[in-house]
N, CA, C and O atoms as a GROMACS GRO file, in nm:
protein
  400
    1UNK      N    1   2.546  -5.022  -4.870
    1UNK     CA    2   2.414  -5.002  -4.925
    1UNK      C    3   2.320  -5.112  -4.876
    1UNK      O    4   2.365  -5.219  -4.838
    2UNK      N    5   2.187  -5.085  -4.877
    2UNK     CA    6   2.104  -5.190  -4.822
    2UNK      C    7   2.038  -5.291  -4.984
    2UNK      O    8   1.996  -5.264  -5.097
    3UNK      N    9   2.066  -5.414  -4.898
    3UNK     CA   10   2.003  -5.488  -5.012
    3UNK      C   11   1.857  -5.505  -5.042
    3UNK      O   12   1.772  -5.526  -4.955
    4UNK      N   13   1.835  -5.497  -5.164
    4UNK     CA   14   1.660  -5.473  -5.192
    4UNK      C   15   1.634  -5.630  -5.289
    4UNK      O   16   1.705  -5.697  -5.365
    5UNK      N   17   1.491  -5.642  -5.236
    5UNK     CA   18   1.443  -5.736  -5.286
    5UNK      C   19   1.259  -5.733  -5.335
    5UNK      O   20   1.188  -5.632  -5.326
    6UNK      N   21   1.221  -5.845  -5.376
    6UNK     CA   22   1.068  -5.796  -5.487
    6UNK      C   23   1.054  -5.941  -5.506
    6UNK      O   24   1.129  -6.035  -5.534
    7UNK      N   25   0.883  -5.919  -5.470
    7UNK     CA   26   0.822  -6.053  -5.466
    7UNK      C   27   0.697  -5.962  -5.633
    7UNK      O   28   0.617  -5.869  -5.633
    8UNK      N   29   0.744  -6.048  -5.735
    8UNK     CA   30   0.623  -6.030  -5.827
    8UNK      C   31   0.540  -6.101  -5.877
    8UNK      O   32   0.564  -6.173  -5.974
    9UNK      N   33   0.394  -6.091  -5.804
    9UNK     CA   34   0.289  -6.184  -5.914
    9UNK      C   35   0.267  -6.169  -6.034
    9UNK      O   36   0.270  -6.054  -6.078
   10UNK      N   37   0.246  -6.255  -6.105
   10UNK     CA   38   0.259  -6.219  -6.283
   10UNK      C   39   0.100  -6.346  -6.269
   10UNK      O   40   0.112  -6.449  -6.203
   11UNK      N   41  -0.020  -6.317  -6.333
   11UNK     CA   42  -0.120  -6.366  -6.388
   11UNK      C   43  -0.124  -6.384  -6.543
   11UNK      O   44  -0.184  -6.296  -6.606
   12UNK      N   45  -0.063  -6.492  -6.616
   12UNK     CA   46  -0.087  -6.488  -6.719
   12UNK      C   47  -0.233  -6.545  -6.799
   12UNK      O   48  -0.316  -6.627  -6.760
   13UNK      N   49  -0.226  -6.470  -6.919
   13UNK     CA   50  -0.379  -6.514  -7.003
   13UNK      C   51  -0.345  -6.690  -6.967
   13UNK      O   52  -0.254  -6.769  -6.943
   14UNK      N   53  -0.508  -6.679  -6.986
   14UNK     CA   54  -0.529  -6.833  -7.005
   14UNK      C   55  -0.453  -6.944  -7.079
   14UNK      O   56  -0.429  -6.906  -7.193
   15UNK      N   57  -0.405  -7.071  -7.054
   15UNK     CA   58  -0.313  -7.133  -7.103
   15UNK      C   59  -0.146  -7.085  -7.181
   15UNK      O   60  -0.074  -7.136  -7.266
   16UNK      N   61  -0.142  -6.971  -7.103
   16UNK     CA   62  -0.002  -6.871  -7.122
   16UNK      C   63   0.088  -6.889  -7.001
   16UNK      O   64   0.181  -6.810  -6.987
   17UNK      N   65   0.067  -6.984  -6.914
   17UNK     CA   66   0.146  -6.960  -6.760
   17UNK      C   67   0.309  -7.009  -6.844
   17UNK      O   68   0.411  -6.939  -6.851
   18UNK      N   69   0.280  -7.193  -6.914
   18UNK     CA   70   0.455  -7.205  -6.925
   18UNK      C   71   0.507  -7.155  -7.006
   18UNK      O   72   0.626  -7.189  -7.005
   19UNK      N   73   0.469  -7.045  -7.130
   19UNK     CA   74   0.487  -6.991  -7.209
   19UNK      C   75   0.603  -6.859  -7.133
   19UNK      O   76   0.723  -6.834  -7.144
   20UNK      N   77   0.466  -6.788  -7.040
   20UNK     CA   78   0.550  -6.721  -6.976
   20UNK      C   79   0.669  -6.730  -6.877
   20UNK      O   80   0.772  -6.665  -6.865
   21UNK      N   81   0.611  -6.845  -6.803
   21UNK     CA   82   0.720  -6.917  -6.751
   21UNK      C   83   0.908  -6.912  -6.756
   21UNK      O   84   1.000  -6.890  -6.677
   22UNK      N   85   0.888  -6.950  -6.911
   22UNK     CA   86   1.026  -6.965  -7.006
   22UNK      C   87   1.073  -6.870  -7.053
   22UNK      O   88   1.184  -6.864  -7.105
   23UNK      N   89   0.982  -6.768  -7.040
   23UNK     CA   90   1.066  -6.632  -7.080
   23UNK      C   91   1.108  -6.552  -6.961
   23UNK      O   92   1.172  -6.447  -6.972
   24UNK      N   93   1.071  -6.603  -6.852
   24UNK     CA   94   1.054  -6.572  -6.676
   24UNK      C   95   1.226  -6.641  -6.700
   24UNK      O   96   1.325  -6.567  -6.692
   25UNK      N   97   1.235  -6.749  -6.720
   25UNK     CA   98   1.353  -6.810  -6.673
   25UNK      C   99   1.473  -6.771  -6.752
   25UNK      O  100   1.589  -6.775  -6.711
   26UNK      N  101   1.437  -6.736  -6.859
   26UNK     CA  102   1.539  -6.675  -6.957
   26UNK      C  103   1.590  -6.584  -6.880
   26UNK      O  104   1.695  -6.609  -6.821
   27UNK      N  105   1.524  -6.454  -6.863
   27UNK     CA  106   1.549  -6.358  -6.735
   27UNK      C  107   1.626  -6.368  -6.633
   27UNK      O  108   1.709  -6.294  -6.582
   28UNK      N  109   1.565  -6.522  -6.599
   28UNK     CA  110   1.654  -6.563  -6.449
   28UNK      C  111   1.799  -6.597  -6.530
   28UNK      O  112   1.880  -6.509  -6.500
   29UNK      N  113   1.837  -6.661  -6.591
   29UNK     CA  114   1.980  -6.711  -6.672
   29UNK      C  115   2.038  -6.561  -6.667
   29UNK      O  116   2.124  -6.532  -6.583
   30UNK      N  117   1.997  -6.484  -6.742
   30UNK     CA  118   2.061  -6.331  -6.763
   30UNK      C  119   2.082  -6.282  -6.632
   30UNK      O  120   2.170  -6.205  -6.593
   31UNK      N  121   2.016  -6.322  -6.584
   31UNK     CA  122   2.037  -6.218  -6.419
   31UNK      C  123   2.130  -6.305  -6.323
   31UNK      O  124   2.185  -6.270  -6.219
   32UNK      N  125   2.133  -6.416  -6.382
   32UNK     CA  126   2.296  -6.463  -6.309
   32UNK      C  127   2.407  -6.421  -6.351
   32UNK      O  128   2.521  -6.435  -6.307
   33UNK      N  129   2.364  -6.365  -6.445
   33UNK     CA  130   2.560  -6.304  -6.523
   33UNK      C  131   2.577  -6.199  -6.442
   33UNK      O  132   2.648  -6.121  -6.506
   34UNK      N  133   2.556  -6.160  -6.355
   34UNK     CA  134   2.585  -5.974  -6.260
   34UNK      C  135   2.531  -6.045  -6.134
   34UNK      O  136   2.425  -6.093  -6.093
   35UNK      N  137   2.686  -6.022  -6.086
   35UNK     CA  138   2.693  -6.047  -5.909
   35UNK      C  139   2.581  -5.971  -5.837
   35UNK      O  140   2.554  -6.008  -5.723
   36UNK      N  141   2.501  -5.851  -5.902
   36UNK     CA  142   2.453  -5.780  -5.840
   36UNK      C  143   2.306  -5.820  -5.788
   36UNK      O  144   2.244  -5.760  -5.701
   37UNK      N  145   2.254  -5.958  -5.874
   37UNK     CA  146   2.144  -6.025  -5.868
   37UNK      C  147   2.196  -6.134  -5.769
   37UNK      O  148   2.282  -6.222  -5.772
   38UNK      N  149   2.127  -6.100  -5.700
   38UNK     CA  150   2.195  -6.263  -5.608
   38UNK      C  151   2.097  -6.362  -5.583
   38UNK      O  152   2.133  -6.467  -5.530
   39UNK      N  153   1.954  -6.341  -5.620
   39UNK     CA  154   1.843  -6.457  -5.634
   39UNK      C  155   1.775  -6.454  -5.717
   39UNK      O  156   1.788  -6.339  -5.760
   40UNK      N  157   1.685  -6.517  -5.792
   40UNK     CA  158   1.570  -6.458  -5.910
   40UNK      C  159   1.563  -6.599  -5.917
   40UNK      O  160   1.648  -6.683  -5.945
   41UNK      N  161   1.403  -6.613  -5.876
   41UNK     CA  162   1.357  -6.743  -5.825
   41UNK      C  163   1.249  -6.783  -5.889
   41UNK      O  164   1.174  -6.686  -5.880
   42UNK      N  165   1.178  -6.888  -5.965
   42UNK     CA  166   1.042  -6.819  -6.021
   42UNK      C  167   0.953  -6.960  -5.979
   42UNK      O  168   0.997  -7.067  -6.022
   43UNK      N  169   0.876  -6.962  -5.927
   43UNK     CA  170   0.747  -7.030  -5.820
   43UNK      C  171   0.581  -7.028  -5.920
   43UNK      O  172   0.517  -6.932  -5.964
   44UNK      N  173   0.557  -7.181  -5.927
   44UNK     CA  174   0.450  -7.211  -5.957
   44UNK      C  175   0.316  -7.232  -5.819
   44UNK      O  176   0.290  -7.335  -5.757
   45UNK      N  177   0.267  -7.127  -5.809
   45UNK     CA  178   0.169  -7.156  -5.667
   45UNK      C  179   0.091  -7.283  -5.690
   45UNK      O  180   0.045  -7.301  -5.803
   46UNK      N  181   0.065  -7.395  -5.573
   46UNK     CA  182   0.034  -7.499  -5.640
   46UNK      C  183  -0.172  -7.506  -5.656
   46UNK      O  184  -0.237  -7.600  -5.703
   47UNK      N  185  -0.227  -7.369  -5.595
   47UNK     CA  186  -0.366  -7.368  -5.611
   47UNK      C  187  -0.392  -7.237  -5.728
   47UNK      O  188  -0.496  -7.171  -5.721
   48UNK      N  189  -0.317  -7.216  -5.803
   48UNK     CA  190  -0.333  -7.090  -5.865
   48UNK      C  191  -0.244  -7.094  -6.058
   48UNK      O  192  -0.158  -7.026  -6.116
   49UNK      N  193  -0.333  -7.221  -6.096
   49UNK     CA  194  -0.314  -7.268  -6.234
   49UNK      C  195  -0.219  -7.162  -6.322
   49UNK      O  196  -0.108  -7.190  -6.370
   50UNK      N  197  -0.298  -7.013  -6.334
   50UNK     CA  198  -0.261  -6.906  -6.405
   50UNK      C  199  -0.151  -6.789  -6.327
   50UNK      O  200  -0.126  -6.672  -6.356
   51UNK      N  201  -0.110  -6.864  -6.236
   51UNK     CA  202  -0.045  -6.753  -6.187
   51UNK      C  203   0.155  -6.821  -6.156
   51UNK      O  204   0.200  -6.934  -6.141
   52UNK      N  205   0.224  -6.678  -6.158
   52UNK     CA  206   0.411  -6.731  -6.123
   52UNK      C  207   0.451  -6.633  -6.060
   52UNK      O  208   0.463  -6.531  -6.129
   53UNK      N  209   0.480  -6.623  -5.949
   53UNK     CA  210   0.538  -6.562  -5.840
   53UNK      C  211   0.685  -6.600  -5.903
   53UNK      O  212   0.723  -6.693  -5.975
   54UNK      N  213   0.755  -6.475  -5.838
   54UNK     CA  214   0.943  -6.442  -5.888
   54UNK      C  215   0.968  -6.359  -5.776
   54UNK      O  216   0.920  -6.248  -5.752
   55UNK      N  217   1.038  -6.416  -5.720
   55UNK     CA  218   1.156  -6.386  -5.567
   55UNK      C  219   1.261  -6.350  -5.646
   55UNK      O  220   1.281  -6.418  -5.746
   56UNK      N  221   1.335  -6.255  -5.620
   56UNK     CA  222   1.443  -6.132  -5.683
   56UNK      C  223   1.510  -6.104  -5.515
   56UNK      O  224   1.434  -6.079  -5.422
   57UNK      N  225   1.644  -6.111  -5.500
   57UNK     CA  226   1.743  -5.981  -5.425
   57UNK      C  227   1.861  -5.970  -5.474
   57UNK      O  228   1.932  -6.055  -5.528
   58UNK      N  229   1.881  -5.841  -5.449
   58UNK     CA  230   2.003  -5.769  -5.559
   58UNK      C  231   2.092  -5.646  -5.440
   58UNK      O  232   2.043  -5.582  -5.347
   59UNK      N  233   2.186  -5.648  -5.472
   59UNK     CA  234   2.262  -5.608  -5.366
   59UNK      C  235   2.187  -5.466  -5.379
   59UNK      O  236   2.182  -5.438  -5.259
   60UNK      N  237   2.139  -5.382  -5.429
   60UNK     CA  238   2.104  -5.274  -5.389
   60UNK      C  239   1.972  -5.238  -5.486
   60UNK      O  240   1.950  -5.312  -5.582
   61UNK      N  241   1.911  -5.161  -5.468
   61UNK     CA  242   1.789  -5.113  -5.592
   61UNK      C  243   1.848  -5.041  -5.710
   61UNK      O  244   1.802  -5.076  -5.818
   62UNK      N  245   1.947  -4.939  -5.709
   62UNK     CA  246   1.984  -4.891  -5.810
   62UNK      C  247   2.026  -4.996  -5.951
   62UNK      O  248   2.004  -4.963  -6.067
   63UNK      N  249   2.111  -5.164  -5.898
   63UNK     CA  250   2.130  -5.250  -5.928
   63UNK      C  251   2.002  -5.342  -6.041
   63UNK      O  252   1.999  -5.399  -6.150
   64UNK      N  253   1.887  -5.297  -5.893
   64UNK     CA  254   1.799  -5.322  -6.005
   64UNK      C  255   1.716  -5.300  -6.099
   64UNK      O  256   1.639  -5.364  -6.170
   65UNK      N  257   1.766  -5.143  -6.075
   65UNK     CA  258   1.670  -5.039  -6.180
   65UNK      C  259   1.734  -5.046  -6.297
   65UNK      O  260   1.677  -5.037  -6.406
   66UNK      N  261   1.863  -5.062  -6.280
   66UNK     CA  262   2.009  -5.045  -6.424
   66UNK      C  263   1.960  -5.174  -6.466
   66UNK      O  264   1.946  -5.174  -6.588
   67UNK      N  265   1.918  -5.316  -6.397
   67UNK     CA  266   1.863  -5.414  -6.495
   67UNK      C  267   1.749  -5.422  -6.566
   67UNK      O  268   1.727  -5.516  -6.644
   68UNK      N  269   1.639  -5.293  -6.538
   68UNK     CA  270   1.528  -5.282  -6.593
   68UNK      C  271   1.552  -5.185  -6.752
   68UNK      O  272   1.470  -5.188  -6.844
   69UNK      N  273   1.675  -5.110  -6.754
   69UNK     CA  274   1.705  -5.044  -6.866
   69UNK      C  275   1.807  -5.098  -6.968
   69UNK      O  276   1.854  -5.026  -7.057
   70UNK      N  277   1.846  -5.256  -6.949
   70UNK     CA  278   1.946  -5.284  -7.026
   70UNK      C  279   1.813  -5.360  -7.181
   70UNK      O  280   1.698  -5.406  -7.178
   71UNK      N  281   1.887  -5.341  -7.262
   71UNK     CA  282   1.816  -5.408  -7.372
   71UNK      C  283   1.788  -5.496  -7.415
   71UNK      O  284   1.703  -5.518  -7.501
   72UNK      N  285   1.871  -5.578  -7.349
   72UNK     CA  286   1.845  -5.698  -7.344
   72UNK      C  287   1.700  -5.773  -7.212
   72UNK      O  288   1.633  -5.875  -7.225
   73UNK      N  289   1.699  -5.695  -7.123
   73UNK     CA  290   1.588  -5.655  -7.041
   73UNK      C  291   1.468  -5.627  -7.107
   73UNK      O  292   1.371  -5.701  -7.124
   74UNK      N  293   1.486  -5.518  -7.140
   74UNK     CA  294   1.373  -5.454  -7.248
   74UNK      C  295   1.282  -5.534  -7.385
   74UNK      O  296   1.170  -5.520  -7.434
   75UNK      N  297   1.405  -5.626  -7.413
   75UNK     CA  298   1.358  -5.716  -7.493
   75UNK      C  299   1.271  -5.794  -7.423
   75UNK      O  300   1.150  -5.788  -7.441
   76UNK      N  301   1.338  -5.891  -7.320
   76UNK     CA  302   1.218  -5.975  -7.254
   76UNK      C  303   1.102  -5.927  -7.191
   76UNK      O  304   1.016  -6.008  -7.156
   77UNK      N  305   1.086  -5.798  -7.171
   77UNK     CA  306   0.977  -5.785  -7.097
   77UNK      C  307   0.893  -5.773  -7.206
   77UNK      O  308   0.788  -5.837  -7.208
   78UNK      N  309   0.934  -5.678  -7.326
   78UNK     CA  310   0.827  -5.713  -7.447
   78UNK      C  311   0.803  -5.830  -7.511
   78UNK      O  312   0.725  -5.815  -7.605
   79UNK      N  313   0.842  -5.941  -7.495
   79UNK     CA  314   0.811  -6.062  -7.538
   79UNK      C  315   0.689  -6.105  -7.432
   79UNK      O  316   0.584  -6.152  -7.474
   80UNK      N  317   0.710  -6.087  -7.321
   80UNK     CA  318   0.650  -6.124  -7.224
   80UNK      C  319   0.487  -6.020  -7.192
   80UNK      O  320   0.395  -6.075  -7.132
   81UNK      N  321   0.478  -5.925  -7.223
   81UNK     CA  322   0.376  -5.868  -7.214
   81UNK      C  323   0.283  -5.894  -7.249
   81UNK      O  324   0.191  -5.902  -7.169
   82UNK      N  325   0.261  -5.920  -7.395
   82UNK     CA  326   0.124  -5.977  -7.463
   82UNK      C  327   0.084  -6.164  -7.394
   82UNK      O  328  -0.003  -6.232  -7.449
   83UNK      N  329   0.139  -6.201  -7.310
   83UNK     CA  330   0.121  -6.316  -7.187
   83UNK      C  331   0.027  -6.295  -7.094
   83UNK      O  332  -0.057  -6.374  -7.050
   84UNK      N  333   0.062  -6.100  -7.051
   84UNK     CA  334   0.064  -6.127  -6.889
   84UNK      C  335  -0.100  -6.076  -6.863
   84UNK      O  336  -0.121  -5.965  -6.911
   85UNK      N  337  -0.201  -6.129  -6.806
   85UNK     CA  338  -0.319  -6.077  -6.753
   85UNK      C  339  -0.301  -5.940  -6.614
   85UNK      O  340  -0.392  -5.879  -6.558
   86UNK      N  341  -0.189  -5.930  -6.597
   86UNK     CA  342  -0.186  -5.871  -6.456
   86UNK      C  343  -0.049  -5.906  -6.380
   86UNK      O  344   0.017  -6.010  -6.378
   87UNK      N  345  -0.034  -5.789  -6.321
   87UNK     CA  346   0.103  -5.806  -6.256
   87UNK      C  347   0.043  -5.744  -6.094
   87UNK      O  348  -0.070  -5.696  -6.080
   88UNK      N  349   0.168  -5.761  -5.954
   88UNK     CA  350   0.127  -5.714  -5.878
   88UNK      C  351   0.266  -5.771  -5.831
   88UNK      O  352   0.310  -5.884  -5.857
   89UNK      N  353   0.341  -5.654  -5.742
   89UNK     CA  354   0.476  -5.659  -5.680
   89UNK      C  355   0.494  -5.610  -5.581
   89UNK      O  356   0.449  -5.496  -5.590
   90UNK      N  357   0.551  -5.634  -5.448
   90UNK     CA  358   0.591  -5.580  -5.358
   90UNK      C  359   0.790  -5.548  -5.340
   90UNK      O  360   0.884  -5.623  -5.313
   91UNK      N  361   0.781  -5.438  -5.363
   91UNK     CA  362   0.911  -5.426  -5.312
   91UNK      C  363   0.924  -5.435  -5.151
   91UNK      O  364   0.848  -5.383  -5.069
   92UNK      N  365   1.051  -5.522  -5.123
   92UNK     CA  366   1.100  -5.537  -4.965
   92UNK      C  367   1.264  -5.489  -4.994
   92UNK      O  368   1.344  -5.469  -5.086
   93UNK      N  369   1.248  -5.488  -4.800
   93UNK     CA  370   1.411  -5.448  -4.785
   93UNK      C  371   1.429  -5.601  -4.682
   93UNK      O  372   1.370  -5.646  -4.584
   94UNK      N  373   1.525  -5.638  -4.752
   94UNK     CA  374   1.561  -5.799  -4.675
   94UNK      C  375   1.652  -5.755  -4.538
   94UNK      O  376   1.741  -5.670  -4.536
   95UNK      N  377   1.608  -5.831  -4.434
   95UNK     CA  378   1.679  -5.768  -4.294
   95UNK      C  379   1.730  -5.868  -4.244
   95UNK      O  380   1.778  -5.850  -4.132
   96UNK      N  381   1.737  -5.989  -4.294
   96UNK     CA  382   1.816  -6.111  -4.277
   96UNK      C  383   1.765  -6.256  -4.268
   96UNK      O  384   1.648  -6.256  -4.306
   97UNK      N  385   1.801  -6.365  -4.238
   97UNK     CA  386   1.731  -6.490  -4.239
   97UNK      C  387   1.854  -6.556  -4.380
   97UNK      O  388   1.933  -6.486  -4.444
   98UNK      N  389   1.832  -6.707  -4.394
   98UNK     CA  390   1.936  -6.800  -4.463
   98UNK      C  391   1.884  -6.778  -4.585
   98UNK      O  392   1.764  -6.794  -4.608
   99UNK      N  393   1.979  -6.734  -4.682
   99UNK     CA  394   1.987  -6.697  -4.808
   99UNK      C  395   1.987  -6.519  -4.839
   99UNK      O  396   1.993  -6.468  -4.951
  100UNK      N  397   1.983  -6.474  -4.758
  100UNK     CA  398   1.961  -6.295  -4.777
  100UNK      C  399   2.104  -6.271  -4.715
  100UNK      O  400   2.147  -6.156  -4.702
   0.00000   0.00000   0.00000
């Protein structure tokens, strides 16, 4: 299977970035328990106060659709919503380079 990966901007409300942040990283902890996540990275841009970029690859997409329906998933993203000003994601297909 080909491995899939996702770069997501997350804009949180005003003075909400480390708030969201920490529930960003919670995410990342959970998504180390399943081999199937193999990065989940989360990036403070250093000109862009309100904003957190999250680098994700997972051995396949189905991998990461089954992590968008677990409930424990579901939980964090609703914690995290009333945070977010705006989201914006690119899904990629990783074709190689150190760490993919």
């Amino acid at each position: 299977m080909t491995k899939f990966s996702m770069i997501a901007r997350f804009t949180a409300k005003p003075g909400e970035r480390d708030t969201l942040a920490a529930i960003l990283l919670e995410a990342a902890a959970n998504a180390g328990g399943t081999e199937d996540c193999q990065q989940y990275i989360i990036h403070y841009p250093a000109d862009q106060p309100d904003v957190i970029v999250v680098t994700e690859i997972w051995s396949n997409a189905e991998a990461h659709a089954a992590s968008l329906a677990l409930d424990e998933t579901r939980a964090t993203i609703q914690r995290a919503m009333p945070l977010i000003a705006g989201v914006e994601s690119t899904r990629l297909t990783p074709i190689g380079g150190k760490g993919a």
